[in-house]
N, C-alpha and C positions, 0 to 999 in steps of 0.2 A: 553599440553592441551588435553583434556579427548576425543574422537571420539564426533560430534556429535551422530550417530547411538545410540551411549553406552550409552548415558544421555538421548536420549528419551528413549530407553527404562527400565530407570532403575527409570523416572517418570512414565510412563507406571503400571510397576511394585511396587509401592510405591507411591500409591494416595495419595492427602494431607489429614489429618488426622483431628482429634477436635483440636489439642493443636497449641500452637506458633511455638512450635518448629518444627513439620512436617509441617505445613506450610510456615515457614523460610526457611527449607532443600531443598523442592519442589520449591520455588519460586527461591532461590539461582540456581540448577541446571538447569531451566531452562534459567536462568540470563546469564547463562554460556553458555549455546548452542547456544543462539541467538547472541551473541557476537561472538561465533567461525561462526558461519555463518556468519554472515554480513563480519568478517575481510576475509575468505575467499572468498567469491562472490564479494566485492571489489577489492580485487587483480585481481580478475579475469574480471572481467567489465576493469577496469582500463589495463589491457593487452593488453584487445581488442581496447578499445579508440587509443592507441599508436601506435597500428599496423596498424591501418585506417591512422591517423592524419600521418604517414611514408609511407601511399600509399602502402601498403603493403594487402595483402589479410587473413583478420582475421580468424584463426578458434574460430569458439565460439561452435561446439560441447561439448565443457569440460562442457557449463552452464549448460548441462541437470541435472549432481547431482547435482546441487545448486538448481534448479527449484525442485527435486526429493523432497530435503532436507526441503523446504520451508513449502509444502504440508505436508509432518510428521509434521511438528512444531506446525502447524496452525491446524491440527487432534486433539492436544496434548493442548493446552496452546495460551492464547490471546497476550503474552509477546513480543510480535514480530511485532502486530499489535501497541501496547504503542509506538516499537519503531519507527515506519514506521511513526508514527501520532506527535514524538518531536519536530519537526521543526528546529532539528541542522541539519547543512551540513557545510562541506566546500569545497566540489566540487558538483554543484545542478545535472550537468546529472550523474553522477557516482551513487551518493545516490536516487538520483530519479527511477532510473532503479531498483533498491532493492526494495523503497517504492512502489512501482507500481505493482512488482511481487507478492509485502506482501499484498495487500489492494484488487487488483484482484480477487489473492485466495480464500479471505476471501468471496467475495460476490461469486464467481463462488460457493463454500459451502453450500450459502445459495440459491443458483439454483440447489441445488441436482447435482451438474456436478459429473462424474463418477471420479474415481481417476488419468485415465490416461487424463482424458479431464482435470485436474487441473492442471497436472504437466507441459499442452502445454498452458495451461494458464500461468500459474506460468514463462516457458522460453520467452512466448511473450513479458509478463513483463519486463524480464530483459534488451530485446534487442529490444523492440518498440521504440527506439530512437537511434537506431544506424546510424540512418544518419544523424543523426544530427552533427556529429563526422567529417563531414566531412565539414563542414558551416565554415567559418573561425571563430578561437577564439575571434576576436574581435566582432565580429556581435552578436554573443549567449550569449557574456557578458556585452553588450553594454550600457549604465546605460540610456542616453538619448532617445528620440520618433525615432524609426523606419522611415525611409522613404518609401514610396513606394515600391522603386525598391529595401531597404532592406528586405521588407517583402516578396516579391517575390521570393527574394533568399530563406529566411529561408523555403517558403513553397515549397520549390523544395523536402526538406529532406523525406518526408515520400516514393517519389520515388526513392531516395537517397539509403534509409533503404530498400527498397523491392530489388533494383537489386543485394545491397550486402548477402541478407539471400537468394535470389536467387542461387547466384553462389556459396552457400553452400550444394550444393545435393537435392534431392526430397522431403526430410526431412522435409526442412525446407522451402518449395515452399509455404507451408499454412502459416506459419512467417509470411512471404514476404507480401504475399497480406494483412493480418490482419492489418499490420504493417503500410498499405497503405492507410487503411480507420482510423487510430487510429482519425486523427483531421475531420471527418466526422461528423455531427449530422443531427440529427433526423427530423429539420425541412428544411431542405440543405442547412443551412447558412455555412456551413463546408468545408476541403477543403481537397485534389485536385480537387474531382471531381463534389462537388456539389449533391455527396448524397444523398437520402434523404431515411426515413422508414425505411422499412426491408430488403431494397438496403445493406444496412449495417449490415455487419454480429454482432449477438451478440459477442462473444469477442470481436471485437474490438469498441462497445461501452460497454463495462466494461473497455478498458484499457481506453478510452477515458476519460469516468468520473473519474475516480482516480487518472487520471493524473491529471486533473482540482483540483482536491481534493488537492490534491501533491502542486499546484503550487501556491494553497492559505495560505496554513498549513506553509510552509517551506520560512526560511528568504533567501530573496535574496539581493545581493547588491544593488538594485537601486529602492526596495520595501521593505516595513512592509511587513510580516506577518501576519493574523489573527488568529484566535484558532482554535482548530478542531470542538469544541461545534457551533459556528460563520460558520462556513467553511461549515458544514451538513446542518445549517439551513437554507444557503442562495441556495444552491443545490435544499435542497426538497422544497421552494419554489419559487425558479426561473428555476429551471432545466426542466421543463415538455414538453417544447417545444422542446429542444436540444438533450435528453434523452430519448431512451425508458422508458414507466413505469414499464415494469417487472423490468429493471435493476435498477432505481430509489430505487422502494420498498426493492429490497436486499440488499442496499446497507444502505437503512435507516434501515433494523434488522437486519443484519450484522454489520452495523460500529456506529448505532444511532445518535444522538442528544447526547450521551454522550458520545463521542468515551473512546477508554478505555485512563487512564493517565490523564481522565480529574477530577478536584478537584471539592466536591460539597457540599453542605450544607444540611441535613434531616430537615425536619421538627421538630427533636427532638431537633435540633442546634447541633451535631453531624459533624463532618466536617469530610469527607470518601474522598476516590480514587479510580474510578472507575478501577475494573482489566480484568471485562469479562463483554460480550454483551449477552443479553439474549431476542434470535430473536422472542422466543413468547410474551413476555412484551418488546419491547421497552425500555419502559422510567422507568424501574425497573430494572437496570442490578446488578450487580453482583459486589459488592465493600468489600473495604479493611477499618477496624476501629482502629487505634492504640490508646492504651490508658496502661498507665503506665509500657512503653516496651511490652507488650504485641501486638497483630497481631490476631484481629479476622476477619475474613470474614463474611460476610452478602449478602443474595441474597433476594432485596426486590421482587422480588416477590412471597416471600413464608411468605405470611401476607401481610394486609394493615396500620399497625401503623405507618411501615417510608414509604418516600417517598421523593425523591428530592426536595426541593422550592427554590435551587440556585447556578447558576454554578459562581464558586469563580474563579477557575483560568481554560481557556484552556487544559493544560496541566500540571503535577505534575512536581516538580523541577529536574532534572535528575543530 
């Protein structure tokens, strides 16, 4: 398998082009790098998971290249966000920790965050649910209603998560706390501590929303799923209370009402696949048209002739 480093920068280096085929080549290689990522950053989440569930004291220092790695991707290419937004898993905290780092990113982007402030975004993500790791497997997989005193447990984990990124060096002392307020919101309905405002730091109301995001999008055993299209709408208009609005707005032109992967109908009757968000239009982003093997791209907001009038499916068939 090819280095990631080497495939971003050999798209870098070889834009996509007018034709099919440089767009094929482009799309293939980044197809490739975000698959070498994911398989390696799940090994490595998955390492960590074992060595907690073993009582054992995890190093999760190795995440930072993956966090490093994430941030290139997401500089480069939406392809990564497609995948964070498919709604397959078959372990939810293992791929949830991916999705979270990937959809973070993406709005930390559209906050102007500096590169090294994306990259501690990017590791927050991965490991804002490490205590949860520690909850027994039965309770976090549980198909029927929570009791009480189950949910009491479960909300122990975000202190859970802070004392173990604690007793990881000074490094990771900011983790800790972020990781603390992740289930915090904006109006104090939130928890440990009841929160409320600017009590709470922005990152960790960006992991907080996209975890929500996450936990709509993604099938679980003892739930349906909704779409990503369904998932953004109910966000921008129920979120306002739970959510700040700077993080809100980033996150609607950053990830839109048409997340990318989502399938859609033009006004022309044209049926496309959204591939890229495009934070100054919105609801004109940046899709893919196949027609007799061919592959053209089209960015409606450059003209008014198309225009979406219908989202067909959530998500494109993977």
């Amino acid at each position: 398998m090819a280095r990631l480093s080497d495939l971003i920068r050999e798209q870098a280096a070889h834009p996509t082009g007018n034709g099919a085929r440089s767009h094929l080549t482009a799309a293939s290689s980044f197809q490739q790098a975000v698959r070498a990522w994911v398989t390696s950053t799940r090994q490595d989440i998955i390492r960590i998971k074992e060595a907690i569930s073993s009582n054992k004291v995890p190093d999760v220092k190795s995440c930072a290249i993956y966090a490093e790695q994430v941030v290139q991707l997401l500089q480069h290419s939406d392809d990564v966000v497609g995948w964070a937004l498919n709604g397959q898993t078959d372990d939810y905290l293992i791929d949830n920790a991916l999705h979270v780092a990937v959809l973070a990113t993406k709005i930390g982007i559209g906050l102007h965050y500096r590169e090294q402030d994306l990259e501690r975004l990017a590791l927050l993500g991965l490991l804002h649910d490490i205590g949860m790791w520690t909850v027994p497997e039965g309770l976090v997989s549980k198909r029927g209603v929570l009791s009480e005193e189950e949910r009491d447990i479960i909300r122990t984990h975000p202190e859970r998560g802070r004392r173990i990124l604690a007793g990881q060096g000074a490094v990771f002392e900011w983790l800790g706390g972020m990781s603390a307020q992740e289930h915090e919101r904006w109006d104090g309905s939130g928890y440990p501590c009841r929160l409320k405002g600017t009590q709470i730091e922005e990152a960790a109301q960006i992991i907080g929303i996209v975890d929500t995001l996450d936990a709509m999008v993604t099938t679980r055993p003892y739930r349906h799923s909704i779409s990503p299209h369904q998932a953004m709408r109910e966000l921008l208009l129920h979120g306002r209370t739970t959510f700040s609005l700077p993080v809100l707005k980033a996150m609607g032109d950053q990830i839109t009402l048409y997340p990318v992967g989502t399938v859609v109908r033009l006004n022309t009757g044209e049926t496309v696949t959204v591939t890229k968000t495009n934070s100054r239009y919105p609801l004109r982003p940046i899709v893919t048209l196949t027609k007799f093997g061919e592959v053209n791209e089209l960015d409606l907001s450059q003209g008014m002739s198309r225009h979406i009038v219908e989202v067909l499916h959530g998500r494109a068939a993977s």
